[in-house]
Kinemage of the C-alpha trace (Angstrom):
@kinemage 1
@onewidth
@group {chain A} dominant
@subgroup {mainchain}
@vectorlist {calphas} color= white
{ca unk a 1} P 0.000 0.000 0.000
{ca unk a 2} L 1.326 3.642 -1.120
{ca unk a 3} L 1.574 6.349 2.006
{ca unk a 4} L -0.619 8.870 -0.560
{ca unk a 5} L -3.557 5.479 -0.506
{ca unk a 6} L -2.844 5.349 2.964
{ca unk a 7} L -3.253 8.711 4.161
{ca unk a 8} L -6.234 8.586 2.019
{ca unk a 9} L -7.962 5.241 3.592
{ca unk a 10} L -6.961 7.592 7.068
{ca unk a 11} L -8.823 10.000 5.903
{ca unk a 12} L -11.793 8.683 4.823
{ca unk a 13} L -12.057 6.447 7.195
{ca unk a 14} L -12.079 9.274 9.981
{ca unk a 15} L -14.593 10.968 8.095
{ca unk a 16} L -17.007 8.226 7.860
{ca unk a 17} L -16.526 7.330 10.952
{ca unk a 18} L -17.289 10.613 12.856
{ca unk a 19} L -20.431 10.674 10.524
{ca unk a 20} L -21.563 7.515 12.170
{ca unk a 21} L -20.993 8.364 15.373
{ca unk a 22} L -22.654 12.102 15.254
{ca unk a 23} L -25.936 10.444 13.855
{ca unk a 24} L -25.759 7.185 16.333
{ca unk a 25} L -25.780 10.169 19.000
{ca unk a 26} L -24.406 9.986 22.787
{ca unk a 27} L -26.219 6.649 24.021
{ca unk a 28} L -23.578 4.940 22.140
{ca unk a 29} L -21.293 6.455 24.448
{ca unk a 30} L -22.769 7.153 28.014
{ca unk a 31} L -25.294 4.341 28.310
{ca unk a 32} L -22.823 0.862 27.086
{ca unk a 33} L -25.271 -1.616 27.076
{ca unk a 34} L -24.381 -4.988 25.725
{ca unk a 35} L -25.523 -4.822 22.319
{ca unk a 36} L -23.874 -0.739 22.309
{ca unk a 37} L -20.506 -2.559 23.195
{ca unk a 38} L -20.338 -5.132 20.143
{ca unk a 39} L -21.651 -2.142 17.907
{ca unk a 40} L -18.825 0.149 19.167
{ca unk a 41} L -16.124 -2.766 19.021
{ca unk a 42} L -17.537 -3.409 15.491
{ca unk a 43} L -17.912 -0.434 14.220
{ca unk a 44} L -14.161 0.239 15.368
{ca unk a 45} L -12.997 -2.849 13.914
{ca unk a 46} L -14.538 -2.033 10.402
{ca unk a 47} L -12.739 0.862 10.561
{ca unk a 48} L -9.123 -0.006 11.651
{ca unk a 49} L -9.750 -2.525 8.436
{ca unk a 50} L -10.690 0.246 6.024
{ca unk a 51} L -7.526 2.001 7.294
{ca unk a 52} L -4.726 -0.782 7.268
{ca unk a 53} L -6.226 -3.774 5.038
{ca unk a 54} L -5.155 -3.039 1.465
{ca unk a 55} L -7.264 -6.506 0.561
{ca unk a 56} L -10.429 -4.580 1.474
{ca unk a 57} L -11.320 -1.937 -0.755
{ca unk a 58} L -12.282 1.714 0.203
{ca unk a 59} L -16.055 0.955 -1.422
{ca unk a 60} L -16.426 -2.318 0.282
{ca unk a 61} L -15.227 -0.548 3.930
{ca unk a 62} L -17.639 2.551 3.161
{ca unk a 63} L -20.439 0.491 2.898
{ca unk a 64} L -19.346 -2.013 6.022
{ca unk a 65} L -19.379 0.972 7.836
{ca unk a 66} L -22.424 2.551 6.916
{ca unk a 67} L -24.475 -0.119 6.868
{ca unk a 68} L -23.334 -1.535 10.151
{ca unk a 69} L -24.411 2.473 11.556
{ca unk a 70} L -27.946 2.128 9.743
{ca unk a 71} L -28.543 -1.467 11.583
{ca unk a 72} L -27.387 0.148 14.819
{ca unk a 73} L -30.235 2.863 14.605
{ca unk a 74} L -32.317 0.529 13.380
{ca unk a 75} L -31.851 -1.454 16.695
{ca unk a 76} L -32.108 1.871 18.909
{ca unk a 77} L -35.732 2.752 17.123
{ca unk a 78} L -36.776 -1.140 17.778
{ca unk a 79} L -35.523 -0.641 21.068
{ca unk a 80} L -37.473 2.060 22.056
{ca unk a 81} L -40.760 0.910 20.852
{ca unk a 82} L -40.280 -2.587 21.715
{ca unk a 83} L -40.295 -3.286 25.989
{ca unk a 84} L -40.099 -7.094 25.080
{ca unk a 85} L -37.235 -6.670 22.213
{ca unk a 86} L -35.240 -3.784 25.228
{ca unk a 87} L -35.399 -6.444 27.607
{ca unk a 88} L -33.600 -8.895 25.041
{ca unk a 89} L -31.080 -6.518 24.319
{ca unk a 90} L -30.400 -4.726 27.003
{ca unk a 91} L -31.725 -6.601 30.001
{ca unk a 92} L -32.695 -5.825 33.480
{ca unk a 93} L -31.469 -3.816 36.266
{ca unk a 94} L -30.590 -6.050 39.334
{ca unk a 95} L -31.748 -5.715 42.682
{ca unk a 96} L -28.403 -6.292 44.483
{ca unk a 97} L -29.385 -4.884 47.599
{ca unk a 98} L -32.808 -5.090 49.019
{ca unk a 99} L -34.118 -4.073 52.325
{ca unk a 100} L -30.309 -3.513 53.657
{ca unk a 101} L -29.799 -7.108 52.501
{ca unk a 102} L -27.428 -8.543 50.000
{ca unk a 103} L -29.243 -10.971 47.534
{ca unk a 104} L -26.437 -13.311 46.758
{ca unk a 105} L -28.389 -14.451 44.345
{ca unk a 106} L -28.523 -11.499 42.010
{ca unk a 107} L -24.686 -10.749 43.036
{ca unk a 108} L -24.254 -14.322 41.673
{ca unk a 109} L -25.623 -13.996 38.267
{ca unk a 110} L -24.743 -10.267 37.517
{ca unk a 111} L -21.142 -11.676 37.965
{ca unk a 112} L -20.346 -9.315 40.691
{ca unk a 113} L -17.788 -9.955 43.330
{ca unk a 114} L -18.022 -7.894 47.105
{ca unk a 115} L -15.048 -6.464 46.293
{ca unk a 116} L -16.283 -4.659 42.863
{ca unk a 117} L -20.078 -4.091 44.994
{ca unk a 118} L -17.759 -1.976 47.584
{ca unk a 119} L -15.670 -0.045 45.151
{ca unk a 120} L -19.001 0.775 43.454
{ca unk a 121} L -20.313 1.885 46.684
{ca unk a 122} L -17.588 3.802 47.923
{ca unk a 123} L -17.870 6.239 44.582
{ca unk a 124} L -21.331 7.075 45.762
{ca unk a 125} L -20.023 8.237 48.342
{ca unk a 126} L -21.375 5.291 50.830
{ca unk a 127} L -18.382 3.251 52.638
{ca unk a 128} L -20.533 0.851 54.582
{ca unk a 129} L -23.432 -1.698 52.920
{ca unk a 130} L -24.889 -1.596 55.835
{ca unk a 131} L -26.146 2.008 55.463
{ca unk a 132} L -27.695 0.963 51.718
{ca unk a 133} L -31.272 0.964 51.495
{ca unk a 134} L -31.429 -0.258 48.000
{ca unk a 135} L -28.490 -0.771 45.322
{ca unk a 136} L -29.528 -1.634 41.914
{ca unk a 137} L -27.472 -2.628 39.414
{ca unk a 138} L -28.694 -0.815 36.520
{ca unk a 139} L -27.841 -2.402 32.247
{ca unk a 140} L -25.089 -0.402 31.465
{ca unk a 141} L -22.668 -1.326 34.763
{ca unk a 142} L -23.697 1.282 36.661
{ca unk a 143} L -24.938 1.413 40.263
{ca unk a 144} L -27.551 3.277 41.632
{ca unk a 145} L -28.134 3.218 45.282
{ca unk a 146} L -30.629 4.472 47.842
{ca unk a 147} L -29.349 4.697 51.283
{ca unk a 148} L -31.101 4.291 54.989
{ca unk a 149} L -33.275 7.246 55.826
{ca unk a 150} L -30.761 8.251 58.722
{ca unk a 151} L -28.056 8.221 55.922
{ca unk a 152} L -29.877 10.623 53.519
{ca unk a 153} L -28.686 14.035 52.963
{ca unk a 154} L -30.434 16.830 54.653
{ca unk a 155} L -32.195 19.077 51.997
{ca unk a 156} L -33.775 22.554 52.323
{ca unk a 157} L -37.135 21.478 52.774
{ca unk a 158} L -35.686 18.820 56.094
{ca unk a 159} L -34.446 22.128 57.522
{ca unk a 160} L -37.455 24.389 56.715
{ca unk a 161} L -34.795 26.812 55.152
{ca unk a 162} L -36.998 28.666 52.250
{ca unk a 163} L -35.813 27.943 48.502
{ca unk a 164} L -33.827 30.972 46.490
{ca unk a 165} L -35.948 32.584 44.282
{ca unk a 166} L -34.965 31.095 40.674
{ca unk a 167} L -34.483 33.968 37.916
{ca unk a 168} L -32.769 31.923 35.472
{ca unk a 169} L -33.236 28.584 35.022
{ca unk a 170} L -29.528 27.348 35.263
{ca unk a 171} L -26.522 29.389 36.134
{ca unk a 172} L -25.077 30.991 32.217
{ca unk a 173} L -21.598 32.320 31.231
{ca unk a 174} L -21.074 35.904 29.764
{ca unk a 175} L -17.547 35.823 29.871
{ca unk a 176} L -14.835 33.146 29.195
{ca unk a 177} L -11.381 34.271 29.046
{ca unk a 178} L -11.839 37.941 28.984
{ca unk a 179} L -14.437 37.439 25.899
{ca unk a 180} L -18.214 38.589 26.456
{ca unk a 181} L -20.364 35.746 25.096
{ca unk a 182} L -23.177 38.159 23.587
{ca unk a 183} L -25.350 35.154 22.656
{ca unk a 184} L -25.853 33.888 26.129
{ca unk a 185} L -26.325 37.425 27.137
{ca unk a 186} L -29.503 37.794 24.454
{ca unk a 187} L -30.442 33.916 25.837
{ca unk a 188} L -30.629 35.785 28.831
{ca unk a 189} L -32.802 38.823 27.381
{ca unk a 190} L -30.057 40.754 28.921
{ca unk a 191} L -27.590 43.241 27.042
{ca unk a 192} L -23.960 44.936 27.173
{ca unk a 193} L -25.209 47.719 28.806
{ca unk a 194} L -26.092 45.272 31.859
{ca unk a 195} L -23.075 43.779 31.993
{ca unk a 196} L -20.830 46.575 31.579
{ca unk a 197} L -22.758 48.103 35.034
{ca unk a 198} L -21.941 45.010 36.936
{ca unk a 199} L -18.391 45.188 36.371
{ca unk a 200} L -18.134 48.504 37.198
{ca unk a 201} L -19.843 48.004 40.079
{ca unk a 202} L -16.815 45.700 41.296
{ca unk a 203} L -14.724 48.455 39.805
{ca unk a 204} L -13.990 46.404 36.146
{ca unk a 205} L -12.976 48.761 33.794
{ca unk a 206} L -13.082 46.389 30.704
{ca unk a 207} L -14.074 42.768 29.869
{ca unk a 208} L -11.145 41.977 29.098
{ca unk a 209} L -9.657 41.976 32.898
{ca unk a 210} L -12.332 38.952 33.648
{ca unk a 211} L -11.389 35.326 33.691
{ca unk a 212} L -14.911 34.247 33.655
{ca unk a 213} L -18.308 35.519 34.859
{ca unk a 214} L -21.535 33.672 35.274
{ca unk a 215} L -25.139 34.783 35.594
{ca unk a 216} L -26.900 32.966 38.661
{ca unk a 217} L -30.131 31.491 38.965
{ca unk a 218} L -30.867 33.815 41.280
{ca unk a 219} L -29.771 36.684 38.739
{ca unk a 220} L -26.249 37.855 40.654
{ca unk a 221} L -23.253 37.363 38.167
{ca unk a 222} L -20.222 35.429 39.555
{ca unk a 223} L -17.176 37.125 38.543
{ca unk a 224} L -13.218 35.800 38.951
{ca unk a 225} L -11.017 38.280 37.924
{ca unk a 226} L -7.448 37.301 35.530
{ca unk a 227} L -4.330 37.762 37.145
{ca unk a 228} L -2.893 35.702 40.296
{ca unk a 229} L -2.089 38.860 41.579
{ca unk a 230} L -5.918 40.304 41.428
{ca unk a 231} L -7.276 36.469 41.527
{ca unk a 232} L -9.986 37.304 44.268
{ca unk a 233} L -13.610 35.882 43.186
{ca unk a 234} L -16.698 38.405 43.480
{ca unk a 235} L -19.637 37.914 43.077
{ca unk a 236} L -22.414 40.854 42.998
{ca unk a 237} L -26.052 40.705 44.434
């Protein structure tokens, strides 16, 4: 194989490939179910082929590609229609933990070890099983767990403390590296002017001089200033 045919197989094999994955969307990436493993794996596969097997032609690897994408979507719309077909595919979750009990049982057949049921704990946060409620092992390797009622977090409502009135749906960015984002700003049905008061309010002569500023819910703006020097956060109600 010539490096100009190779460099070309790279390319177009890149190109296809990002294609595929854009249009398969992010399930294929943050929810790896069985069947999204053996498409990613294959998909992957196809694609290493296109780029290094000179025996396959670029046509031939195209199409292998493509048409292993379409029958992955295909799946996905079958798979959302069909309950019975899901369960086929994807499975299950597992009721590993019930009622502060282990069910060995479930442990046994989701191929889980204490060990791995521990470490899966301990990133929520939760370093004994005996303060687990509920831990169910959900179809794409993930846990999700429900502690005791003594081990829940307080929230605002446990306390009686009264919620912040929301402006803004979720905290926005104006500014990112000294750059005013205008488009958030109109998202916001706010303007320059606005923003060019706030700052000089914390005595901001320019844009320019902020790191990064953020519009609240509640509708303060979050500002951290450039400079380690001048590296103090503000933020202005």
């Amino acid at each position: 194989m010539e490096l100009s045919e190779l460099i070309f197989r790279i390319a177009i094999s890149f190109l296809v490939l990002f294609t595929v994955a854009r249009i398969l969307g992010r399930k294929e990436i943050s929810q790896m179910t069985f069947f999204n493993f053996i498409s990613a794996i294959s998909i992957g596969s196809i694609a290493a082929n296109l780029v290094a097997n000179s025996n396959l032609s670029i046509q031939n690897g195209i199409i292998a590609l493509v048409g292993w994408g379409v029958f992955t979507i295909l799946m996905d719309m079958i798979d959302i229609k069909s309950k019975a077909l899901r369960k086929v595919v994807t499975g299950d979750p597992t009721i590993i933990i019930k009622e502060g009990k282990i069910v060995h049982k479930a442990l046994r057949s989701s191929r889980l070890d204490l060990d791995s049921l521990t470490a899966m704990l301990r990133q929520k946060n939760i370093f004994s099983i005996a303060d687990v409620d509920y831990a169910i092992f959900e179809t794409d390797g993930k846990l999700s767990v429900l502690p005791k009622e003594p081990k829940k977090p307080l929230t605002k409502s446990d306390m009686n403390v009264p919620n912040t009135p929301k402006v803004y749906p979720i905290p926005t960015e104006v500014i990112s590296d000294g750059k005013v984002l205008t488009s958030n700003l109109h998202k916001l049905r706010l303007d320059l002017n606005w923003l060019n008061q706030q700052l000089n309010y914390q005595n901001i002569n320019n844009a320019s001089e902020v790191l990064y500023a953020q519009v609240q819910t509640d509708g303060t703006l979050y500002i951290a200033i450039k400079g380690d020097a001048l590296s103090k956060d503000r933020k202005d109600a």
